[in-house]
PyMOL commands that place a pseudoatom at each C-alpha (Angstrom):
pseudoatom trace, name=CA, resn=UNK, resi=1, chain=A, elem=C, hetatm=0, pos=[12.454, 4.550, 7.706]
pseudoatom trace, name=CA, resn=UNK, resi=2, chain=A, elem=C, hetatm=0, pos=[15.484, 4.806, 5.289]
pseudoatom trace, name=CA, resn=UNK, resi=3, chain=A, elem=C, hetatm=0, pos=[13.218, 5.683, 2.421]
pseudoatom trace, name=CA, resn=UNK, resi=4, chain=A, elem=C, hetatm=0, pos=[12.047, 8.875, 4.373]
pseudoatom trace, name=CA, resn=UNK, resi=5, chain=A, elem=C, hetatm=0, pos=[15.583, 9.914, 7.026]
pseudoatom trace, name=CA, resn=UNK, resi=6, chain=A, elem=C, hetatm=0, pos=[16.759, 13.399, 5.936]
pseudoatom trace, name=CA, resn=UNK, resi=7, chain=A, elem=C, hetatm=0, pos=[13.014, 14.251, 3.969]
pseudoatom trace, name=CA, resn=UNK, resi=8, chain=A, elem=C, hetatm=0, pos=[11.478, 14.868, 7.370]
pseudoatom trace, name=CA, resn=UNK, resi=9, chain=A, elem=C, hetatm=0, pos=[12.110, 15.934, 10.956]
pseudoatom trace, name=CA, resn=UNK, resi=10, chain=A, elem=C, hetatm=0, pos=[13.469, 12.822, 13.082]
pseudoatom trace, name=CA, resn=UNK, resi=11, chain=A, elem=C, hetatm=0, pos=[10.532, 13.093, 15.494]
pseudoatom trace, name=CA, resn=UNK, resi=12, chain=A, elem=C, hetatm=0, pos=[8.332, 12.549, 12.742]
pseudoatom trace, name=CA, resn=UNK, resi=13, chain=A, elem=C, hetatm=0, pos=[9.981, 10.036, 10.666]
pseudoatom trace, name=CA, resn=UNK, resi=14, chain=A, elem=C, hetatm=0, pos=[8.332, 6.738, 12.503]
pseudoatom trace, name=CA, resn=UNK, resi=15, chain=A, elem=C, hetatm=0, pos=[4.824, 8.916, 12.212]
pseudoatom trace, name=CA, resn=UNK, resi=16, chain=A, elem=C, hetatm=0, pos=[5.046, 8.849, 8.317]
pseudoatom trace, name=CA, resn=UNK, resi=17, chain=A, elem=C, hetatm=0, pos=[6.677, 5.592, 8.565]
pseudoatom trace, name=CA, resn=UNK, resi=18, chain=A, elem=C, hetatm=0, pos=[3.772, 4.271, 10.028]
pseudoatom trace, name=CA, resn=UNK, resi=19, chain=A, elem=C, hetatm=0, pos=[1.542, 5.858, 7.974]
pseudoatom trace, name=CA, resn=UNK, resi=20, chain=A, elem=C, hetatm=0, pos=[3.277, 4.644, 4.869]
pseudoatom trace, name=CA, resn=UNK, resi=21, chain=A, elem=C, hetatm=0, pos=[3.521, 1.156, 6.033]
pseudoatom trace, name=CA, resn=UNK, resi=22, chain=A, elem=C, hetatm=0, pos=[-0.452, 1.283, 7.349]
pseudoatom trace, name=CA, resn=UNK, resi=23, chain=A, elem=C, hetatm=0, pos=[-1.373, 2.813, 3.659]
pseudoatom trace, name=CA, resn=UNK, resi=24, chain=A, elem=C, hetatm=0, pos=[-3.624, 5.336, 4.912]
pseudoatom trace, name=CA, resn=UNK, resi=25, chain=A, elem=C, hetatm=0, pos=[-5.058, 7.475, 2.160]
pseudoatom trace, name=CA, resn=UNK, resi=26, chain=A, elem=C, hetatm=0, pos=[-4.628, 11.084, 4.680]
pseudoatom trace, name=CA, resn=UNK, resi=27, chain=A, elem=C, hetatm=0, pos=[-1.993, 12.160, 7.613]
pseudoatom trace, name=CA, resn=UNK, resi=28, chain=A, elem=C, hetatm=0, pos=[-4.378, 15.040, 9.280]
pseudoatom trace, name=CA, resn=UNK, resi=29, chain=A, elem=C, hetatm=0, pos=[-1.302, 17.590, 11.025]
pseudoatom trace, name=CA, resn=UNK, resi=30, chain=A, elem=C, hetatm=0, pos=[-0.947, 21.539, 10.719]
pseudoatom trace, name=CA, resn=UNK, resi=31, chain=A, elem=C, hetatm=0, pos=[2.588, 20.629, 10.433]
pseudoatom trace, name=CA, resn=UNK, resi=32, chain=A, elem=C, hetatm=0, pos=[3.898, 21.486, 7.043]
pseudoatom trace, name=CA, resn=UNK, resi=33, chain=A, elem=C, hetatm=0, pos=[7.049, 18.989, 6.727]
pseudoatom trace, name=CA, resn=UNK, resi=34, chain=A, elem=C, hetatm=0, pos=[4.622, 16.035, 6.322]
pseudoatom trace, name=CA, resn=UNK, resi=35, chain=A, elem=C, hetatm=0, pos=[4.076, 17.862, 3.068]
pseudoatom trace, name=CA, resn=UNK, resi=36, chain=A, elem=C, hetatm=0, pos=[7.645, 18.936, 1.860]
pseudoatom trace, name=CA, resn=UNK, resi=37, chain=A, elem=C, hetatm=0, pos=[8.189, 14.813, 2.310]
pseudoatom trace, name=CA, resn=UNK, resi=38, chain=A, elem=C, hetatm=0, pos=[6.723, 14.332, -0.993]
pseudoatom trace, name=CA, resn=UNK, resi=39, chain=A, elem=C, hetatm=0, pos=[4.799, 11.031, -0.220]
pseudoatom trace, name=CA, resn=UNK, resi=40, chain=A, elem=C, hetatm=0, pos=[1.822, 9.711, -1.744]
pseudoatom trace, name=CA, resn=UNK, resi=41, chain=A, elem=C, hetatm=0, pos=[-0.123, 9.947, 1.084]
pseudoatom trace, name=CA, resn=UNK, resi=42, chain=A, elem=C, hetatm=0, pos=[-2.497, 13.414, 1.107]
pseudoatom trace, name=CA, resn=UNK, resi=43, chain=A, elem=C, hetatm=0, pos=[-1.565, 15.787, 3.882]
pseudoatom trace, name=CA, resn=UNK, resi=44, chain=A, elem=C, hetatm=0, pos=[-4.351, 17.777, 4.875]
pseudoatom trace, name=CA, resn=UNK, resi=45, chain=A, elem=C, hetatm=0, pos=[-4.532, 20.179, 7.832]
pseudoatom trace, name=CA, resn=UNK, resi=46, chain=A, elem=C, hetatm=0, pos=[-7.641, 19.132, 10.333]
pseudoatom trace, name=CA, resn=UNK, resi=47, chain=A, elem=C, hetatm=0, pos=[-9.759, 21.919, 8.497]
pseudoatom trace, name=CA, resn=UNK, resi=48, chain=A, elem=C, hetatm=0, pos=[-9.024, 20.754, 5.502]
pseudoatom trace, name=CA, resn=UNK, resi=49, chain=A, elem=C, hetatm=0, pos=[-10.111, 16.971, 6.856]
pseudoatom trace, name=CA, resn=UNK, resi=50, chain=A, elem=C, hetatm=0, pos=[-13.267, 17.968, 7.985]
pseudoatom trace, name=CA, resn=UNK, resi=51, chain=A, elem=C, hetatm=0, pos=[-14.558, 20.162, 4.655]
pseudoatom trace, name=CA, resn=UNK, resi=52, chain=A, elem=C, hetatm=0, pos=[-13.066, 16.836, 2.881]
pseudoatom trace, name=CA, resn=UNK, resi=53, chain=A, elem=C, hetatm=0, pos=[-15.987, 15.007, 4.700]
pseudoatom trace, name=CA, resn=UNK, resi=54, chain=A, elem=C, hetatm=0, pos=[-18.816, 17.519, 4.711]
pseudoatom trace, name=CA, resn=UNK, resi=55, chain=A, elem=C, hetatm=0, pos=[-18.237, 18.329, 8.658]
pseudoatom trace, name=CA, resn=UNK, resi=56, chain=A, elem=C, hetatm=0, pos=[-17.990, 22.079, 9.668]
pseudoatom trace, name=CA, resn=UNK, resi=57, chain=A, elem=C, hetatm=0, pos=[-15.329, 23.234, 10.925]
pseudoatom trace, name=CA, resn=UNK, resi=58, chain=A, elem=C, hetatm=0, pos=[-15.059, 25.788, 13.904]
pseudoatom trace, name=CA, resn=UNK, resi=59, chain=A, elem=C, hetatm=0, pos=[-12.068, 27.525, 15.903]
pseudoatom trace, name=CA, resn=UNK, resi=60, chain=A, elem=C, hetatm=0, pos=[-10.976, 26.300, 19.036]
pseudoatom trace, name=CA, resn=UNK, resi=61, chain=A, elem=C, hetatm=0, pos=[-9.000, 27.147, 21.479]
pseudoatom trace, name=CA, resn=UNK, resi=62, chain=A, elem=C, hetatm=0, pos=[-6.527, 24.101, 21.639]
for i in range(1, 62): cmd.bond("trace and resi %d" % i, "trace and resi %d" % (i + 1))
show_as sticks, trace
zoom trace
């Protein structure tokens, strides 16, 4: 958690822990701090995830 304290919001910093620890390839959030972390790991909204993979996306209301 040291690696990432002060590159991202404290609420998030055991989310990209874990995701850095797990070695995902993608963290799916609209939040844009995941991004200005500068990890390895692609950030990609959940539009963005779902054109990735051939699945159309539509609006919601959540």
């Amino acid at each position: 958690m040291g690696k990432f304290k002060g590159r991202i919001k404290e609420k998030d910093l055991s989310h990209l822990t874990a995701a850095e620890i797990s070695k995902v390839d993608y963290i799916v959030s609209c939040d844009r701090d995941f991004k200005k972390a500068k990890t390895k790991i692609a950030v990609l909204t959940p539009k963005e995830f779902a054109k990735k993979f051939g699945i159309k996306p539509f609006e919601s209301e959540y």
